[in-house]
N, C-alpha and C positions, 0 to 999 in steps of 0.2 A: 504494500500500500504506500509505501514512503515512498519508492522510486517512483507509482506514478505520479504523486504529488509535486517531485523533482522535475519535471517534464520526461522522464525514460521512462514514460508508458506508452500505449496505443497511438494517443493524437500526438507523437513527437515529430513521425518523419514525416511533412510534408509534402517532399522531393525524395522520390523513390531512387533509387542506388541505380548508377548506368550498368546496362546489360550489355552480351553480344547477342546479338538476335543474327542465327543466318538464316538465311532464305533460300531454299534451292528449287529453282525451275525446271521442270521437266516437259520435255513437247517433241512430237516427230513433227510439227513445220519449223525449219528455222526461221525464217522474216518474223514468226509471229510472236517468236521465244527471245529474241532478239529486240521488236518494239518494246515490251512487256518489261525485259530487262531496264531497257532506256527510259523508260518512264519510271519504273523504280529507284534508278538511282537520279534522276533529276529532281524526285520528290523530294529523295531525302537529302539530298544536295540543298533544295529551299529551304528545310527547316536548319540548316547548319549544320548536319549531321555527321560523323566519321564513314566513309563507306571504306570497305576492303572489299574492292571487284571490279565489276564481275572476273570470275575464274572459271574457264573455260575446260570444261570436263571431257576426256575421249569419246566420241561416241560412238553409241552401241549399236551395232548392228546385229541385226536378229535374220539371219536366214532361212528358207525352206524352199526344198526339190519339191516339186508334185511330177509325179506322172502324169502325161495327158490323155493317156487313154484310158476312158473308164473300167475296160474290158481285162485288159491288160494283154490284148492280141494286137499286130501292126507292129509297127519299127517303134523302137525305145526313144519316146520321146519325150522330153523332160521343161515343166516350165518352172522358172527360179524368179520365186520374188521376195524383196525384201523390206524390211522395215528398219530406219534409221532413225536412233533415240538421241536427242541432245539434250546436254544438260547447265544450268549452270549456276553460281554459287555467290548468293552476294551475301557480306557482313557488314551488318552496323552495331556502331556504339554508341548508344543510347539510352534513356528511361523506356519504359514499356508502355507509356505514355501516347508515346509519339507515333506508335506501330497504325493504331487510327489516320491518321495524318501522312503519315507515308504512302499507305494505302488506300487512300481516297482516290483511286482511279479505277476502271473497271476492267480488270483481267479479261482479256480474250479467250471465248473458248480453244481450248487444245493445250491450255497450257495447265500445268499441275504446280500447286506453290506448297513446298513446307516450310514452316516454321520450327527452330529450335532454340531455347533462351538459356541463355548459360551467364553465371554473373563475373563483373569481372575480377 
């Protein structure tokens, strides 16, 4: 009871402790994984923010053979299509505050955002 009387209770922090919040995008279009980045970090670029990125992840290719014959009679013929995953990694340091504000624009379908907050 005495420390919260002290102010080292509940209503002391006002200003929450700066985080790292990363952000990783995921999309198989790149232009549209790409816009999405850019406005992410120009947001937070407005409010003053620290960014670390974007970081540019290998991407994934995901391959598969199909046969073309349903039958599986006729000459051995094979069609190969693929799928190509990008990825990419932005960090800020910030309050947890701000993540509103950051993200006051509207994600484009196809793109996937996580979030992870780790203190610093």
């Amino acid at each position: 009871m005495a420390d919260y009387e002290k102010g080292k209770g509940k209503g002391e922090d006002t200003q929450s402790k700066p985080q790292k919040i990363r952000f990783t995008l995921t999309s198989t279009k790149l232009a549209v994984l790409e816009s999405t980045t850019a406005k992410l970090i120009a947001s937070a670029k407005k409010e003053n923010l620290k960014v670390i990125g974007p970081v540019r992840h290998p991407t994934k290719i995901l391959r598969i053979n199909v046969r073309r014959s349903p039958c599986g009679n006729g000459t051995q013929t094979f069609d190969r299509f693929e799928m190509r995953i990008h990825k990419r990694v932005v960090k800020l340091i910030s309050p947890a505050e701000y993540i509103k504000k950051v993200t006051d624009f509207t994600i484009e379908p196809g793109v996937e955002v996580e979030l992870h907050f780790t203190d610093v």
